[in-house]
C-alpha positions in Angstrom: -62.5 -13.7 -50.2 -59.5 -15.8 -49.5 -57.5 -16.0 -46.1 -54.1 -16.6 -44.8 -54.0 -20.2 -45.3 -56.2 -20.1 -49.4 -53.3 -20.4 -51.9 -53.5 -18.7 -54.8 -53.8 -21.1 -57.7 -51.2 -19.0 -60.0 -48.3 -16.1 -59.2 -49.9 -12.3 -59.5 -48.3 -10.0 -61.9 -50.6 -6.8 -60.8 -50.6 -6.9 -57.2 -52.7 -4.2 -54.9 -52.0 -4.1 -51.0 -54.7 -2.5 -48.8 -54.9 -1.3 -45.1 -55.2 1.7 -42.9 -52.1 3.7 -42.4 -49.4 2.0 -40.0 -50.8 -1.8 -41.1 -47.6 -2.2 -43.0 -48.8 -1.7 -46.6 -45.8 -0.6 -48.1 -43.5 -2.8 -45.9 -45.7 -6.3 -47.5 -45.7 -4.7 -50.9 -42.2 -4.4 -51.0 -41.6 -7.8 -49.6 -44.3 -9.4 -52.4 -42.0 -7.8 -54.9 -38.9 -9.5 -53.7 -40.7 -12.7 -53.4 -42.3 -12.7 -56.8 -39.7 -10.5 -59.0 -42.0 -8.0 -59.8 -41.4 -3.6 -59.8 -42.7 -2.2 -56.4 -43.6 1.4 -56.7 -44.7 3.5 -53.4 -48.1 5.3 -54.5 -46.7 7.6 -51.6 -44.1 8.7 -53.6 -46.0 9.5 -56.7 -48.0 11.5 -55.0 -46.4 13.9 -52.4 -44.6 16.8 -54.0 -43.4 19.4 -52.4 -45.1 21.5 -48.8 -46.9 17.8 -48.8 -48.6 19.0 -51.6 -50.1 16.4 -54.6 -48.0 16.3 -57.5 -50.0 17.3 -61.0 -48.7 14.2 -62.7 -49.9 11.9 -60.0 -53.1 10.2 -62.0 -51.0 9.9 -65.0 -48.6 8.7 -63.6 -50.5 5.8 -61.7 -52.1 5.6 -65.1 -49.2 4.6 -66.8 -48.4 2.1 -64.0 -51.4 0.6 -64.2 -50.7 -0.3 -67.9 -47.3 -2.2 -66.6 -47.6 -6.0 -67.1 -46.1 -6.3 -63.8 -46.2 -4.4 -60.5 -47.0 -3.8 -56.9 -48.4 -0.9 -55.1 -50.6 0.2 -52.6 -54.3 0.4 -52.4 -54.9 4.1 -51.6 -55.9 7.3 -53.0 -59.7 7.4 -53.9 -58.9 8.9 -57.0 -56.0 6.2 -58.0 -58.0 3.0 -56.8 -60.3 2.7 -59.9 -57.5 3.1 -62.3 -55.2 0.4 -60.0 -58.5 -1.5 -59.5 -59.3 -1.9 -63.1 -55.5 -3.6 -63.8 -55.2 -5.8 -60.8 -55.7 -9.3 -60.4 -54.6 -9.3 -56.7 -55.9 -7.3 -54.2 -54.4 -8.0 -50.2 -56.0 -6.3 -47.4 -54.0 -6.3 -44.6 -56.8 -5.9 -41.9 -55.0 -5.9 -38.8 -56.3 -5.4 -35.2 -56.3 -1.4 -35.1 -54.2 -1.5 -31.5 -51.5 -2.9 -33.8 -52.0 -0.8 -37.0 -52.2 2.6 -34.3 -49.5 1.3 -32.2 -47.1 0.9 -35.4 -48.1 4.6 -36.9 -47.4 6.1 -34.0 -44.1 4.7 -32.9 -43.3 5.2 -37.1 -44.3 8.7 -37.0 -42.2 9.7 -33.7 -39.4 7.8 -35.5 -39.5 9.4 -38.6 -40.2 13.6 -37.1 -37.4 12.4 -34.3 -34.8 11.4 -36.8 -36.4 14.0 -39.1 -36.3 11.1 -41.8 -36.2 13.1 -45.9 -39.6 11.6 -47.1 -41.0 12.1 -50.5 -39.7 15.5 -52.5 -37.9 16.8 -49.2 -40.9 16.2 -47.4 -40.2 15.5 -42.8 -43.4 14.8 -40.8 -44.5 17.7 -38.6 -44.1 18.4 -35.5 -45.4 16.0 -33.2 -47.7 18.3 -31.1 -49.4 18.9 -34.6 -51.3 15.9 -33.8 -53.4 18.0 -31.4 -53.8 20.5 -33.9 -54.1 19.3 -37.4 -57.3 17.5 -38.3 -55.7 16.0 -41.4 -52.3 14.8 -39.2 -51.9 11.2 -40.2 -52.2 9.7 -36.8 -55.9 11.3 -36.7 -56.7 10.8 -40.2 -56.1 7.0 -39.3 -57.9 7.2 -36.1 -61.3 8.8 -38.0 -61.0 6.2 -40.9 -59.8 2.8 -39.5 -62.6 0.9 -40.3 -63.9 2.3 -44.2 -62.2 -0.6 -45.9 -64.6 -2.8 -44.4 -67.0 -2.1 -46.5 -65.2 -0.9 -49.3 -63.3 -3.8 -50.0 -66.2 -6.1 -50.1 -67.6 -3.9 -52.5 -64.7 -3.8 -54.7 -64.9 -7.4 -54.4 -68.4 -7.7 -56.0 -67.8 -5.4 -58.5 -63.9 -6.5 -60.3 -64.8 -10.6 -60.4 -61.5 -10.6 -62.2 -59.6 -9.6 -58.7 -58.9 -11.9 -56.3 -58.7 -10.8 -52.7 -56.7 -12.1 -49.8 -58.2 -11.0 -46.6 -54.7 -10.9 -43.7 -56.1 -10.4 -40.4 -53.0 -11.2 -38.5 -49.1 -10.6 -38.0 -49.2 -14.5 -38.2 -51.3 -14.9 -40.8 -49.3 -12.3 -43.0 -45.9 -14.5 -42.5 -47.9 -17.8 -43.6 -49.4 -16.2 -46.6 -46.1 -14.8 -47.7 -44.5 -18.5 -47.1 -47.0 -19.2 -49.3 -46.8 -17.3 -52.0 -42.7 -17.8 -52.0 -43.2 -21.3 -53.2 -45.6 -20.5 -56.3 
C-alpha cells in the first residue's frame, strides 16, 4: 500500500476513490479527473432515482462504466465494488481522521437541507431532526460504519494484485499526492 509521498510509476486510466461519507470522495475524484483528463462520473448519481430510491439500471450502468478505458468514480456500493474493482488499476482511500470526515458531513448535510440543494433525480436531504429518527440518515449511517474500510480495503488489496492502492490519511497528505500526480 502506497502513501502520500509513493509516486505512482505511470498515470491511472481507471481510478477508484474510497472513504466514509463526508471524507471528500467525490470532491478528490473530481479533482483527479481534471488533473489527469479523464470522465468523472458520481456513482451517487447513477444510483439515486427518485423518493431516494435505487435506480433499476444502476448495475448496468456501472457495468458499462466499468468497461470505459478511462474513468473515475467512487468506491461504494457493495454491490458496484466488485464490478469497479475488477476494472481498476487505482484504488485511493481517503482515510481521514473521523473528527474531520464527521465534522465535513455534517456541516455538508445542514448546507445542503438549509439551502435545500436539488440532488440526484429531484432528490433534497431530509429534515434535519430526521437524524434522531432515521436509522439509515446518512450522518448515522456514517457514524455506525466509519471504520469497515479498514479491513476491507486491505482485503481488496490481497485479492486484485493488479490494483494499486494509495492509502491518504491526511488533508496534507491529499494536496501532496495530488501535486504529485499533476506532474505524471
Amino acid at each position: 500500500m502506497l502513501t502520500a509521498d509513493d509516486p505512482l510509476v505511470a498515470p491511472p486510466r481507471r481510478i477508484l476513490v474510497a472513504g466514509v461519507s463526508g471524507s471528500g470522495k467525490t470532491t478528490l475524484a473530481g479533482r483527479i479527473g481534471v488533473a489527469l483528463g479523464v470522465p468523472h462520473t458520481e456513482l451517487d448519481g447513477l444510483h439515486h432515482g427518485p423518493s431516494w430510491t435505487p435506480r433499476p439500471e444502476f448495475l448496468g450502468d456501472v457495468a458499462e462504466l466499468a468497461s470505459g478505458g478511462m474513468w473515475v468514480t467512487e468506491w461504494q456500493y457493495a454491490e458496484a465494488r466488485p464490478i469497479l474493482t475488477a476494472r481498476a488499476d487505482l484504488l485511493v482511500w481517503l482515510d481521514l481522521p473521523f473528527p474531520i470526515t464527521l465534522g465535513r458531513l455534517t456541516r455538508r448535510t445542514a448546507r445542503r437541507r438549509l439551502r435545500r440543494e436539488v440532488l440526484w433525480n429531484g432528490n433534497v436531504e431530509p429534515p434535519l431532526w430526521t437524524v434522531l429518527t432515521d436509522r439509515e440518515h446518512v450522518v448515522r449511517w456514517a457514524i455506525r460504519g466509519r471504520n469497515k474500510l479498514r479491513a476491507r480495503v486491505p482485503a481488496t488489496e490481497a485479492q486484485h494484485p493488479h490494483l494499486t492502492v494509495v492509502r491518504l490519511s491526511s488533508p496534507a497528505g491529499v494536496e501532496r499526492w495530488l501535486r504529485g500526480l499533476a506532474e505524471l
